[in-house]
Predicted model as a PDB file, atoms N, CA, C, CB and O in Angstrom, pLDDT in the B-factor column:
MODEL        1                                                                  
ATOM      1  N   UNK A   1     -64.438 127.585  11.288  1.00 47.00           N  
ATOM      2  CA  UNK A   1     -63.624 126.715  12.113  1.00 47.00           C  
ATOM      3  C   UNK A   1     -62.984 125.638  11.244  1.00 47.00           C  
ATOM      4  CB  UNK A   1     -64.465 126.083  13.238  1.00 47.00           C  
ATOM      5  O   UNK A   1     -62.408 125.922  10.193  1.00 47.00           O  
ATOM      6  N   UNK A   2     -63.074 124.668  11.607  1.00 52.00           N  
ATOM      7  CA  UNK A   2     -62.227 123.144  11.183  1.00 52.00           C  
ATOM      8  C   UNK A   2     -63.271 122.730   9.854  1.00 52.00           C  
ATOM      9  CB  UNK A   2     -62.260 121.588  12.792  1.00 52.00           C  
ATOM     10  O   UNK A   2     -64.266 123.418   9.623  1.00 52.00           O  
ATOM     11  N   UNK A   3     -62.985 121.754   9.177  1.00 53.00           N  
ATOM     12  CA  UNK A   3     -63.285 120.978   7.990  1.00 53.00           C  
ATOM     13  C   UNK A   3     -64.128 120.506   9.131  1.00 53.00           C  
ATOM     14  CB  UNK A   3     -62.157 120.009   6.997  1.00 53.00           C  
ATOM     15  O   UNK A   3     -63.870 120.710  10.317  1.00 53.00           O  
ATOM     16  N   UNK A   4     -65.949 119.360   8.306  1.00 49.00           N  
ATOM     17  CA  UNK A   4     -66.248 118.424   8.461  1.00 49.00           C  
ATOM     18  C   UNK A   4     -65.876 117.574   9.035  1.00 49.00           C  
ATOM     19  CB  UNK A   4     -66.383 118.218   7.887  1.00 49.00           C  
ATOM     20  O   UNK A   4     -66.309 117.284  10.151  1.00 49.00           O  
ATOM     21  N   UNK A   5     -64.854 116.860   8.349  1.00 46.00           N  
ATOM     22  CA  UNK A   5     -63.999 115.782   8.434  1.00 46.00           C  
ATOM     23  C   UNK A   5     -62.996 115.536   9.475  1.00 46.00           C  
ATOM     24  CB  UNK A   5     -63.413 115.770   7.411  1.00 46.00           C  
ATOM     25  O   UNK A   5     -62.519 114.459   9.831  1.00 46.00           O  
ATOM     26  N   UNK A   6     -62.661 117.206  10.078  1.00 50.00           N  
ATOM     27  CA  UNK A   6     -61.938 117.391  11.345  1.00 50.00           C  
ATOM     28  C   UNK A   6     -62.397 117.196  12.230  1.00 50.00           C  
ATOM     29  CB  UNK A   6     -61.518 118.314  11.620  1.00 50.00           C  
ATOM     30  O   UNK A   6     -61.981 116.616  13.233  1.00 50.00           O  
ATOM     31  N   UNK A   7     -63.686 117.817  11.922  1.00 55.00           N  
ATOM     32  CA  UNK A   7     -64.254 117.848  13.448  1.00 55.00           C  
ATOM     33  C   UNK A   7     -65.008 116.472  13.791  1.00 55.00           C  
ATOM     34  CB  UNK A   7     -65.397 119.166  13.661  1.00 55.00           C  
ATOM     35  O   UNK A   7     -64.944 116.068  14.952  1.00 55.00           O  
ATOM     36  N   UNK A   8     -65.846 115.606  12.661  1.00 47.00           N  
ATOM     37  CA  UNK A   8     -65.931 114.626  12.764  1.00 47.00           C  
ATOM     38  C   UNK A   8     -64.749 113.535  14.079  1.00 47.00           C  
ATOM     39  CB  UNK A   8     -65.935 114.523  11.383  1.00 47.00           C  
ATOM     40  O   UNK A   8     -65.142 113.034  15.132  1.00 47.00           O  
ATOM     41  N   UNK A   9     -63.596 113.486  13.611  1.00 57.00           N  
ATOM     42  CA  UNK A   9     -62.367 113.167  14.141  1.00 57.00           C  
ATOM     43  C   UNK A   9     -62.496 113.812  15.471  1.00 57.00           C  
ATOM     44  CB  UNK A   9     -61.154 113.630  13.286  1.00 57.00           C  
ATOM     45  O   UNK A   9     -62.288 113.031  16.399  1.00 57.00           O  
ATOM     46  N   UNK A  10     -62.775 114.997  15.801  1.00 61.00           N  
ATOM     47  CA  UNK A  10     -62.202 115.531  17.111  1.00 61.00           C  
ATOM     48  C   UNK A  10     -63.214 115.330  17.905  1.00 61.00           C  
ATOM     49  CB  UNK A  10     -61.729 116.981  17.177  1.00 61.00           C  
ATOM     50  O   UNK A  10     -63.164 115.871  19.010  1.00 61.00           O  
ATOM     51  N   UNK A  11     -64.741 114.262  17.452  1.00 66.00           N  
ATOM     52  CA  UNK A  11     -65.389 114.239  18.638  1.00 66.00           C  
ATOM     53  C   UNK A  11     -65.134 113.259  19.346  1.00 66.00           C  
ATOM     54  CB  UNK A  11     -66.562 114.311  18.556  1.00 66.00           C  
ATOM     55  O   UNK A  11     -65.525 113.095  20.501  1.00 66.00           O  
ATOM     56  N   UNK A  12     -64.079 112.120  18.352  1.00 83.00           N  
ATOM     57  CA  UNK A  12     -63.639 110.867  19.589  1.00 83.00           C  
ATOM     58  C   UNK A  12     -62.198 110.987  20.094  1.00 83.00           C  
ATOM     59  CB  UNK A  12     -63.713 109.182  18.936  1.00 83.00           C  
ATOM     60  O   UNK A  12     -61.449 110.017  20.207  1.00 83.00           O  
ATOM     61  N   UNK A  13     -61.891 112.155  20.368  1.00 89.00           N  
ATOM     62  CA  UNK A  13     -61.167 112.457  21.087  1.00 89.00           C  
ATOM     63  C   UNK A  13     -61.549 112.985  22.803  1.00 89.00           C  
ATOM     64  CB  UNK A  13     -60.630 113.229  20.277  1.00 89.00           C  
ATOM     65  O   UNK A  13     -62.578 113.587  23.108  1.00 89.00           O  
ATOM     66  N   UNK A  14     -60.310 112.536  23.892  1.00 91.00           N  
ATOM     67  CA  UNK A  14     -60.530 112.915  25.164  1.00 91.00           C  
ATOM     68  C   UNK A  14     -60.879 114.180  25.493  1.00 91.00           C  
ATOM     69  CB  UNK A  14     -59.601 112.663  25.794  1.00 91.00           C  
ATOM     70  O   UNK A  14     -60.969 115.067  24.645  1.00 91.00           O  
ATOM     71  N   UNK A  15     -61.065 114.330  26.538  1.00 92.00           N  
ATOM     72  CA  UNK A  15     -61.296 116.493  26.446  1.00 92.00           C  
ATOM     73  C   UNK A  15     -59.541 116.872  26.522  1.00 92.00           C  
ATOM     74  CB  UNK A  15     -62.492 117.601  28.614  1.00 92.00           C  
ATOM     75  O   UNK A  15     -59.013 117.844  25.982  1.00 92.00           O  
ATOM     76  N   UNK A  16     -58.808 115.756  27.392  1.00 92.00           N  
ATOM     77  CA  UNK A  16     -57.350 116.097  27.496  1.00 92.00           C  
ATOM     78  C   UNK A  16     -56.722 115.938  26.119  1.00 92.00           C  
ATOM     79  CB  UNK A  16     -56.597 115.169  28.559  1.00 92.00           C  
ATOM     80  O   UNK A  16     -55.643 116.510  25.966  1.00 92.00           O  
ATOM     81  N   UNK A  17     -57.155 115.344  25.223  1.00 91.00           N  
ATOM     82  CA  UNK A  17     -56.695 115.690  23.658  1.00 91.00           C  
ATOM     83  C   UNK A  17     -57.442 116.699  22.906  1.00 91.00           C  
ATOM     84  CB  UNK A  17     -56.797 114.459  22.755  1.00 91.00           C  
ATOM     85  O   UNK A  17     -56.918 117.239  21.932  1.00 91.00           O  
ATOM     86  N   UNK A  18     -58.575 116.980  23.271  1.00 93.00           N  
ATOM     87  CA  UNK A  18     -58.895 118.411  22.270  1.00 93.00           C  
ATOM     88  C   UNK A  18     -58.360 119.543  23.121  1.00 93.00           C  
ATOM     89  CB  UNK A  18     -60.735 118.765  21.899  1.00 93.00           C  
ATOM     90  O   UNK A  18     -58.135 120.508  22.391  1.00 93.00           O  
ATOM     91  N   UNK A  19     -58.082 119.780  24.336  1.00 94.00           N  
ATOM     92  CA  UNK A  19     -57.203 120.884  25.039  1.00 94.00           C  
ATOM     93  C   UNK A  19     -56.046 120.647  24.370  1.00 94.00           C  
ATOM     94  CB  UNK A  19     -56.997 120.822  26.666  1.00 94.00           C  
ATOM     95  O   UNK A  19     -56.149 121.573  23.566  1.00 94.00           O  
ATOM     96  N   UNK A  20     -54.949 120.080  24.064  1.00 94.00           N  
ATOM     97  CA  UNK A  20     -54.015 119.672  23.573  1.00 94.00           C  
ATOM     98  C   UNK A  20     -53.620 120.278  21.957  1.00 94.00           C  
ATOM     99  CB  UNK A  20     -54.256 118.345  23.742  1.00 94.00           C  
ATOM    100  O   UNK A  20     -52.606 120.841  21.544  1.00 94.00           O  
ATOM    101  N   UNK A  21     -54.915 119.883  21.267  1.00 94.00           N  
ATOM    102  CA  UNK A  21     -55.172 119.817  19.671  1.00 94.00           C  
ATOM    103  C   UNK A  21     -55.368 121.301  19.893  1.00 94.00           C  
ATOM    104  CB  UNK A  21     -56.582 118.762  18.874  1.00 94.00           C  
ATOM    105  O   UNK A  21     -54.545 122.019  19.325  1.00 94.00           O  
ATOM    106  N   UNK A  22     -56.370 121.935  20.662  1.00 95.00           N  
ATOM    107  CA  UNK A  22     -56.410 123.558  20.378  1.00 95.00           C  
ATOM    108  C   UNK A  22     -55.367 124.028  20.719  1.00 95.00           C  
ATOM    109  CB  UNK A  22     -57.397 124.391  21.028  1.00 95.00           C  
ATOM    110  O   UNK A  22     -55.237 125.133  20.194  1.00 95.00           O  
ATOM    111  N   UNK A  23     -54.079 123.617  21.680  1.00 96.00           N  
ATOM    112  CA  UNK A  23     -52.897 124.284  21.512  1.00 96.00           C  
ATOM    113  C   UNK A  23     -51.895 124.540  20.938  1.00 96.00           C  
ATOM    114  CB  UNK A  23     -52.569 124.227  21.939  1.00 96.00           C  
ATOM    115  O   UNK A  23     -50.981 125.346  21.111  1.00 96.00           O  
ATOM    116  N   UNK A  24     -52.195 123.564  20.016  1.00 94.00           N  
ATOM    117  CA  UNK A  24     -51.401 123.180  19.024  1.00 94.00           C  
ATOM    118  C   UNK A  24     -51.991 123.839  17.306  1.00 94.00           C  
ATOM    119  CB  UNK A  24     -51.397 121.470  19.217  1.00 94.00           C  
ATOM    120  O   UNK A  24     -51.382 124.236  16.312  1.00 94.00           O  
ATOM    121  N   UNK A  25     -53.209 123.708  17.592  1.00 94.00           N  
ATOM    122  CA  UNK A  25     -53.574 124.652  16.275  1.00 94.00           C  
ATOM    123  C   UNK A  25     -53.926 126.227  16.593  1.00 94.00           C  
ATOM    124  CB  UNK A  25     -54.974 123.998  15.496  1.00 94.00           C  
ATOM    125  O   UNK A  25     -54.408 127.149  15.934  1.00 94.00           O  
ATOM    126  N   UNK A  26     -53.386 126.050  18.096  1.00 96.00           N  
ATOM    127  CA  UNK A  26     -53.133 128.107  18.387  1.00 96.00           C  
ATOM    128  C   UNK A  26     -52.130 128.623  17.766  1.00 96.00           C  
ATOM    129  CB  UNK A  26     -52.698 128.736  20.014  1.00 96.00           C  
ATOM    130  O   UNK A  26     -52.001 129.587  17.012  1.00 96.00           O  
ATOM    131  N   UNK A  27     -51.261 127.641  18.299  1.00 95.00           N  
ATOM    132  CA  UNK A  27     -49.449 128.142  17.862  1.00 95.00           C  
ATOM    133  C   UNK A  27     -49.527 128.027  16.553  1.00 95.00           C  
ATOM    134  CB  UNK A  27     -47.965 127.086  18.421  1.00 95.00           C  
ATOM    135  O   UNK A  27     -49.108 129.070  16.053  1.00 95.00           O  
ATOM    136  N   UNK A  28     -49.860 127.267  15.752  1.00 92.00           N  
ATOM    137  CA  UNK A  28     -49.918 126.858  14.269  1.00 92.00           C  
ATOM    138  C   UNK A  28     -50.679 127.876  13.473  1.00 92.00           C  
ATOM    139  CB  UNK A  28     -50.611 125.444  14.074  1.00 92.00           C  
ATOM    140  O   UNK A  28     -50.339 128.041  12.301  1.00 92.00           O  
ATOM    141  N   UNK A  29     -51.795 128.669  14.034  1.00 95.00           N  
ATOM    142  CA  UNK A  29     -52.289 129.943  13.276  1.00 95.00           C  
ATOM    143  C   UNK A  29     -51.651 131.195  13.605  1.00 95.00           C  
ATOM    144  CB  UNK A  29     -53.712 130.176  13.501  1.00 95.00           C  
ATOM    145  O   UNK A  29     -51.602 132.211  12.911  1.00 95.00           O  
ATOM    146  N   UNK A  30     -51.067 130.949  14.998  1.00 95.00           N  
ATOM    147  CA  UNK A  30     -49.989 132.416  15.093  1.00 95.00           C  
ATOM    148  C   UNK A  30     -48.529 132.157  14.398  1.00 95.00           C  
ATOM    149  CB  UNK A  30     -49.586 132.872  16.933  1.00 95.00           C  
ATOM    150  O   UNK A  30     -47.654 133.013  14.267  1.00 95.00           O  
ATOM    151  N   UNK A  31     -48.459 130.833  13.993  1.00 95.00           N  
ATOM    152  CA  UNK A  31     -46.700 130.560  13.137  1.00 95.00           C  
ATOM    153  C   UNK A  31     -45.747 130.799  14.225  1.00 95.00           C  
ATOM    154  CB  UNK A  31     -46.162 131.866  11.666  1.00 95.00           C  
ATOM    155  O   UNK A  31     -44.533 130.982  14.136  1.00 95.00           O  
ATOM    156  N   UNK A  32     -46.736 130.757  15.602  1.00 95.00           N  
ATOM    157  CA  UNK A  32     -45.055 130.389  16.489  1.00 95.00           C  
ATOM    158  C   UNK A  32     -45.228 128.802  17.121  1.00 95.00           C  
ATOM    159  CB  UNK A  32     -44.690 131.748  18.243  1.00 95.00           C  
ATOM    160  O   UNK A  32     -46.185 128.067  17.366  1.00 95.00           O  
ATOM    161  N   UNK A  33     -43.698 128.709  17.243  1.00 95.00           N  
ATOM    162  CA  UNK A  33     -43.107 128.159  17.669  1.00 95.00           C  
ATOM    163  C   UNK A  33     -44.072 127.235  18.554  1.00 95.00           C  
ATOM    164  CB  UNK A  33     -42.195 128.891  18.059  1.00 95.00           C  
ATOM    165  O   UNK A  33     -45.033 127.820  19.053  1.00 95.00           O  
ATOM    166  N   UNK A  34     -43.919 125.672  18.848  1.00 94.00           N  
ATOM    167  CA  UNK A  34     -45.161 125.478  19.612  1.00 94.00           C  
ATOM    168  C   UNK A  34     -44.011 125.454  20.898  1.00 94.00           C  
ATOM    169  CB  UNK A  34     -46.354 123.936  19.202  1.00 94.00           C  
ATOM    170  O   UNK A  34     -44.532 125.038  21.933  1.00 94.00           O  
ATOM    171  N   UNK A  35     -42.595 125.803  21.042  1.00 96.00           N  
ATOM    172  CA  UNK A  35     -41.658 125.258  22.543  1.00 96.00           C  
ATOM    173  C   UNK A  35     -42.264 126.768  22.653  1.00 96.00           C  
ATOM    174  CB  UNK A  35     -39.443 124.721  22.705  1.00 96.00           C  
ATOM    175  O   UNK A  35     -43.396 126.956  23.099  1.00 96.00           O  
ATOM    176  N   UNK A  36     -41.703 127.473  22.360  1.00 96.00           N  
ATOM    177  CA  UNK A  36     -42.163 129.069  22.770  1.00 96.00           C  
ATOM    178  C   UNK A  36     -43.829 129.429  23.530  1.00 96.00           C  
ATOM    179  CB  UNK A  36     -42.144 129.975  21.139  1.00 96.00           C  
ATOM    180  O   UNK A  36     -44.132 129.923  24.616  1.00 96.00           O  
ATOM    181  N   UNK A  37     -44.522 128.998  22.559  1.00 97.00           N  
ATOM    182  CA  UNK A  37     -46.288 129.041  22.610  1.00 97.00           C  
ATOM    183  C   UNK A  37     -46.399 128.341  24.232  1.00 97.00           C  
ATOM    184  CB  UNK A  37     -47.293 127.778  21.040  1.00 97.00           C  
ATOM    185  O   UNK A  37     -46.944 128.736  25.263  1.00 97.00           O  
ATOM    186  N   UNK A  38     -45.591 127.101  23.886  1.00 97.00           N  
ATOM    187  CA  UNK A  38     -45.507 126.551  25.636  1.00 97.00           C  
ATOM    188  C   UNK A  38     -45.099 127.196  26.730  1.00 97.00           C  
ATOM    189  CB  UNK A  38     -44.672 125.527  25.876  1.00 97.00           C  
ATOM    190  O   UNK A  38     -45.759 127.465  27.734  1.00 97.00           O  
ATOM    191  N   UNK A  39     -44.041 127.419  26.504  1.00 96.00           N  
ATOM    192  CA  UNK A  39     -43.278 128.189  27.528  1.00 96.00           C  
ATOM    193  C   UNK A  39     -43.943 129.220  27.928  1.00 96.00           C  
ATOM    194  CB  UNK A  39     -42.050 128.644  27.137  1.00 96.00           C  
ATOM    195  O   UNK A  39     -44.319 129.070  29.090  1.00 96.00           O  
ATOM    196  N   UNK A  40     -44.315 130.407  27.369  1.00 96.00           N  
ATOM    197  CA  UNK A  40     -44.912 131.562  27.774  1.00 96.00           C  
ATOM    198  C   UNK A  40     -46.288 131.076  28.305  1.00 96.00           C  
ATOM    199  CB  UNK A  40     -44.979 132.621  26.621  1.00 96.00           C  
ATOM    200  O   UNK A  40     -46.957 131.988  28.790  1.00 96.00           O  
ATOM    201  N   UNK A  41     -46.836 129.906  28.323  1.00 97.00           N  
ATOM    202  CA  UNK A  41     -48.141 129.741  28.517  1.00 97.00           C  
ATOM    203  C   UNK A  41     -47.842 128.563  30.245  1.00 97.00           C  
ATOM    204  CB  UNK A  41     -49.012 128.937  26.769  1.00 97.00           C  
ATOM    205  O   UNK A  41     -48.754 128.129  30.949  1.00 97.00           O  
ATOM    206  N   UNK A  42     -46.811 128.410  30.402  1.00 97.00           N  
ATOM    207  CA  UNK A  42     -46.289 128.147  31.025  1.00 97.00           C  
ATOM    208  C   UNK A  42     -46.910 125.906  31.299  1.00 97.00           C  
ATOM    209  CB  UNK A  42     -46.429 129.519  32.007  1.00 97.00           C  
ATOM    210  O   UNK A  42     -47.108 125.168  32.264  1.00 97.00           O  
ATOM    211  N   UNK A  43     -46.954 125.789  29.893  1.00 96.00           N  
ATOM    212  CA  UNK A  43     -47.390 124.356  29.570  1.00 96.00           C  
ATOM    213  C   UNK A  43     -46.419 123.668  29.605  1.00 96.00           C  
ATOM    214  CB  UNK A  43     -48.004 124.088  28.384  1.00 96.00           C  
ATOM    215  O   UNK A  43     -45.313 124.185  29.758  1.00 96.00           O  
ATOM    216  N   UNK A  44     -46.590 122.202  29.459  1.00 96.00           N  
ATOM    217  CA  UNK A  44     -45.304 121.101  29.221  1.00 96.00           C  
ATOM    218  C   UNK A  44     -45.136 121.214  27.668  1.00 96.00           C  
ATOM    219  CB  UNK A  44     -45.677 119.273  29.733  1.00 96.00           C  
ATOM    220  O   UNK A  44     -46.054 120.906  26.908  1.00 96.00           O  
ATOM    221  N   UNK A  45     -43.822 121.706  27.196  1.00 95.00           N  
ATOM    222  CA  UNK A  45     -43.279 121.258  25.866  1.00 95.00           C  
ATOM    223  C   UNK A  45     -43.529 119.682  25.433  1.00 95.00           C  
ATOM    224  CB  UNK A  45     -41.727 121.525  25.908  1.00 95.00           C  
ATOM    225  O   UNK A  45     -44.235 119.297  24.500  1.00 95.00           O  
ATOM    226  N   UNK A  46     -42.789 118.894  26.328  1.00 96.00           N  
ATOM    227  CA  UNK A  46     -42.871 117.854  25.532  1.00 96.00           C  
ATOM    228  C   UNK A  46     -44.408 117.291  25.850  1.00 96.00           C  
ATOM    229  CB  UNK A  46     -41.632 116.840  25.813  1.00 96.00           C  
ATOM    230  O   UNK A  46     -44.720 116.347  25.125  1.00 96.00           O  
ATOM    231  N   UNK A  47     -45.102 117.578  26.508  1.00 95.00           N  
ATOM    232  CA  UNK A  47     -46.567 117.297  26.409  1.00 95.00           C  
ATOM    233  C   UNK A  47     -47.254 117.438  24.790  1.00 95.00           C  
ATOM    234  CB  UNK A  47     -47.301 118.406  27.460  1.00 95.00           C  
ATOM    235  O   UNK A  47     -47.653 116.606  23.975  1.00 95.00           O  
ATOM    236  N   UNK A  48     -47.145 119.205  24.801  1.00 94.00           N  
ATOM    237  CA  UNK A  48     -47.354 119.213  23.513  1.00 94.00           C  
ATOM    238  C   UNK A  48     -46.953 119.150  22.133  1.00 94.00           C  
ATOM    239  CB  UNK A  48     -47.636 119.720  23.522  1.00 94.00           C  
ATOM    240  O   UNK A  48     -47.511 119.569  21.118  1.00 94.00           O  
ATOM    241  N   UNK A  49     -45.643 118.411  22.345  1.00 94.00           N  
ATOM    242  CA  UNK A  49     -45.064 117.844  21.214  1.00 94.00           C  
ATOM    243  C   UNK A  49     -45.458 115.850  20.898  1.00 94.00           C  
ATOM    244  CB  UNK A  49     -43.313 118.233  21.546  1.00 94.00           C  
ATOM    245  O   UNK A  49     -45.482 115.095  19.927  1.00 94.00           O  
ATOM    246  N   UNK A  50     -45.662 115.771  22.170  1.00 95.00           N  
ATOM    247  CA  UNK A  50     -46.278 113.992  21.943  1.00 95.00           C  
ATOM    248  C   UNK A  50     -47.598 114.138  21.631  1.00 95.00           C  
ATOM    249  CB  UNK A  50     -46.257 112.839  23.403  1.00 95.00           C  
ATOM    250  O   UNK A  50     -48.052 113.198  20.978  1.00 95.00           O  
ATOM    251  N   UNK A  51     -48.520 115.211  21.949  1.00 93.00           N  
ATOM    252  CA  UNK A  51     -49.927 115.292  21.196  1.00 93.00           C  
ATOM    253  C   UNK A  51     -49.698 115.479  20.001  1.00 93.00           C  
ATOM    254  CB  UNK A  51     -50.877 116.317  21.580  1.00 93.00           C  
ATOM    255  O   UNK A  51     -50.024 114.615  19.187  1.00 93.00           O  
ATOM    256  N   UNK A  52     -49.024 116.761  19.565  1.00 93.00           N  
ATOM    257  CA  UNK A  52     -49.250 116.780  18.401  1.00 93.00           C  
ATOM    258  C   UNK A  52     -49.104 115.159  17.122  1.00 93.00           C  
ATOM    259  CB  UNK A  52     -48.343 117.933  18.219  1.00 93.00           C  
ATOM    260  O   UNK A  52     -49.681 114.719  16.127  1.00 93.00           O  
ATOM    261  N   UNK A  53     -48.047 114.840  17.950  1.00 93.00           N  
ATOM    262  CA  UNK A  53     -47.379 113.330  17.288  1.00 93.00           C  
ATOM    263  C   UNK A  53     -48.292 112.505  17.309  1.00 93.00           C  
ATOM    264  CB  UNK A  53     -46.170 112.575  18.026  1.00 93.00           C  
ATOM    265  O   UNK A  53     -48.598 111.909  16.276  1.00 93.00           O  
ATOM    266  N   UNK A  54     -48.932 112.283  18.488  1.00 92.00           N  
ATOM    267  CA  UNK A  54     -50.230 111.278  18.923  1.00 92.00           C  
ATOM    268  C   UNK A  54     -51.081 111.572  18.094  1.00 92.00           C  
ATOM    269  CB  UNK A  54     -50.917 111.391  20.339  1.00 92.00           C  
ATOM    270  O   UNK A  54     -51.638 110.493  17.892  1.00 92.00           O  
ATOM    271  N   UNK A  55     -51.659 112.463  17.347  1.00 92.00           N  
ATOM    272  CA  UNK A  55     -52.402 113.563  16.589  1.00 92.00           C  
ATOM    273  C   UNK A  55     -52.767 113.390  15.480  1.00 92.00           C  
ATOM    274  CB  UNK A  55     -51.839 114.600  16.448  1.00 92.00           C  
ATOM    275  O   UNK A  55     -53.838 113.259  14.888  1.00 92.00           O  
ATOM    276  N   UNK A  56     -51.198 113.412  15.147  1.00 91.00           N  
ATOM    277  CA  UNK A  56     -50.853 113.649  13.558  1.00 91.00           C  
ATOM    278  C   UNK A  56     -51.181 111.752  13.237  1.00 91.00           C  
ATOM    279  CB  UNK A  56     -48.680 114.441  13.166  1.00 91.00           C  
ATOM    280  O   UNK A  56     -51.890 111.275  12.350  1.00 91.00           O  
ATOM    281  N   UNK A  57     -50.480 111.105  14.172  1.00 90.00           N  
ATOM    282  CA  UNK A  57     -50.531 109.363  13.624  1.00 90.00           C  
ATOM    283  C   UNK A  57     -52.374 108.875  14.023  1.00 90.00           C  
ATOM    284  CB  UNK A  57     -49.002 108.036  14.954  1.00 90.00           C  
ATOM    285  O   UNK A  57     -52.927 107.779  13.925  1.00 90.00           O  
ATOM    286  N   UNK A  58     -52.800 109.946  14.386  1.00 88.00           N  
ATOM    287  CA  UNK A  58     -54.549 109.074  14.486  1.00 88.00           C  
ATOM    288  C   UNK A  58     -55.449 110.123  13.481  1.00 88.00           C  
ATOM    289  CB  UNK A  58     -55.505 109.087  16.611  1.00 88.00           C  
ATOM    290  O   UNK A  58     -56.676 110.024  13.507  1.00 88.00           O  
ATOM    291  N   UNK A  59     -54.840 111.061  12.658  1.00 88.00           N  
ATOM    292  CA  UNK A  59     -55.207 111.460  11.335  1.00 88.00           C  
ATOM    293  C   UNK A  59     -56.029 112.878  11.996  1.00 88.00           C  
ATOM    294  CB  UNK A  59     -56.219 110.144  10.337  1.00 88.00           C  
ATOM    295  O   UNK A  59     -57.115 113.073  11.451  1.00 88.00           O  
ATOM    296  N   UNK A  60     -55.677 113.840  13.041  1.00 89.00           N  
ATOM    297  CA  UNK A  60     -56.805 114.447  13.555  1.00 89.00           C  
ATOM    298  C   UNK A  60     -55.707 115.759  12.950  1.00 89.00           C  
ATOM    299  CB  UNK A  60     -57.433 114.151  15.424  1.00 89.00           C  
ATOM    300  O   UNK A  60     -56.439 116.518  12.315  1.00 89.00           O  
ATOM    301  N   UNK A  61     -55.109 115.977  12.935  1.00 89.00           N  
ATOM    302  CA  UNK A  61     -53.859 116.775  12.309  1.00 89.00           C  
ATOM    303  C   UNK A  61     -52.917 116.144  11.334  1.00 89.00           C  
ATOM    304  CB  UNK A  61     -52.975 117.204  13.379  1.00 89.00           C  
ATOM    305  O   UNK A  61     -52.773 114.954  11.050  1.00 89.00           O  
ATOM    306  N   UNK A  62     -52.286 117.252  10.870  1.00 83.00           N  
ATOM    307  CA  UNK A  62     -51.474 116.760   9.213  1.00 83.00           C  
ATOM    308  C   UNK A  62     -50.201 116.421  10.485  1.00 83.00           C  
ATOM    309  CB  UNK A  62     -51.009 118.495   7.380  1.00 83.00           C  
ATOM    310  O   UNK A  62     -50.046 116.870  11.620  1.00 83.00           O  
ATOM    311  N   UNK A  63     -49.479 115.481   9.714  1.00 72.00           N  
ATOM    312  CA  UNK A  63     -48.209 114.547  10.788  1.00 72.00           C  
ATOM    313  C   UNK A  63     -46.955 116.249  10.069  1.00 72.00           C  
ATOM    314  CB  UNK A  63     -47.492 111.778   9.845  1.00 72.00           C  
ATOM    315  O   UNK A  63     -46.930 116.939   9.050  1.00 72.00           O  
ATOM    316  N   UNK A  64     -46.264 116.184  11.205  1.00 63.00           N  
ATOM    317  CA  UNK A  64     -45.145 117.027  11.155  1.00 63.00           C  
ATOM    318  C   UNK A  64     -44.147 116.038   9.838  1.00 63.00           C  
ATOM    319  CB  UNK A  64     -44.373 117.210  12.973  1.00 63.00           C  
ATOM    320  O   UNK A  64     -44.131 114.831   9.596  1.00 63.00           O  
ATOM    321  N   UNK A  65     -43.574 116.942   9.355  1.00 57.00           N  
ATOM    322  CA  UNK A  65     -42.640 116.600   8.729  1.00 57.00           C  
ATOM    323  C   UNK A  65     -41.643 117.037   9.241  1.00 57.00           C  
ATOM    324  CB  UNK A  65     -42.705 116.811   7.660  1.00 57.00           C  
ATOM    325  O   UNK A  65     -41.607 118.148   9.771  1.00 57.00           O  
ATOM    326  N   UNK A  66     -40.067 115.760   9.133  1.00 57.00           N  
ATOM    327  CA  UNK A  66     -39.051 115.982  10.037  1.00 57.00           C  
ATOM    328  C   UNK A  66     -38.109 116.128   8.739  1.00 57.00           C  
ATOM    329  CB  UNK A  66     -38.739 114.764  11.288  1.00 57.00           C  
ATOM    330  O   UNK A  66     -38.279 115.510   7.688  1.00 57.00           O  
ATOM    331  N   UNK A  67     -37.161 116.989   8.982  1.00 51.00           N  
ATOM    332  CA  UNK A  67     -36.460 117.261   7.833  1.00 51.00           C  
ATOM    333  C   UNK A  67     -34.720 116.891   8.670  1.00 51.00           C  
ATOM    334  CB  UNK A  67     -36.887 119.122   7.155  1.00 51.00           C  
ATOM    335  O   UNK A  67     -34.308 117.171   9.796  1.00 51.00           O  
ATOM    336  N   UNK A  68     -34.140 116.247   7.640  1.00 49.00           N  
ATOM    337  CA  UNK A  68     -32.817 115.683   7.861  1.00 49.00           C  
ATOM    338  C   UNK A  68     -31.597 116.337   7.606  1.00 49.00           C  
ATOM    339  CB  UNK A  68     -32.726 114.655   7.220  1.00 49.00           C  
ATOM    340  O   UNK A  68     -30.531 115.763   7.830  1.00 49.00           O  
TER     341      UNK A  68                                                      
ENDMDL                                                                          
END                                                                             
């Protein structure tokens, strides 16, 4: 599973942020798309685009890089 250090992190998280975090590191081990991964799963996109963000800035995931 996860690093130490991850999971450390993911136990002070809500249960509505580790549901969140596992959807986000679903799509991320299948390399799709997380709007797609949503959609077919019939989730909120931008739900799981502000977790991941929420995520990445409290160190529980690597922060997206935005390219210009």
């Amino acid at each position: 599973m996860g690093t130490k250090a991850t999971d450390a992190k993911d136990r002070g998280l809500t249960e509505l942020q580790r549901e969140r975090l596992g959807h986000v590191k679903a799509a991320e081990s299948r390399g799709e798309p997380l709007t797609e991964y949503a959609r077919r799963r019939g989730l909120s996109v931008r739900s799981l685009y502000e977790a991941k963000r929420s995520l990445g800035r409290a160190g529980v995931i690597a922060k997206a890089t935005r390219f210009t």
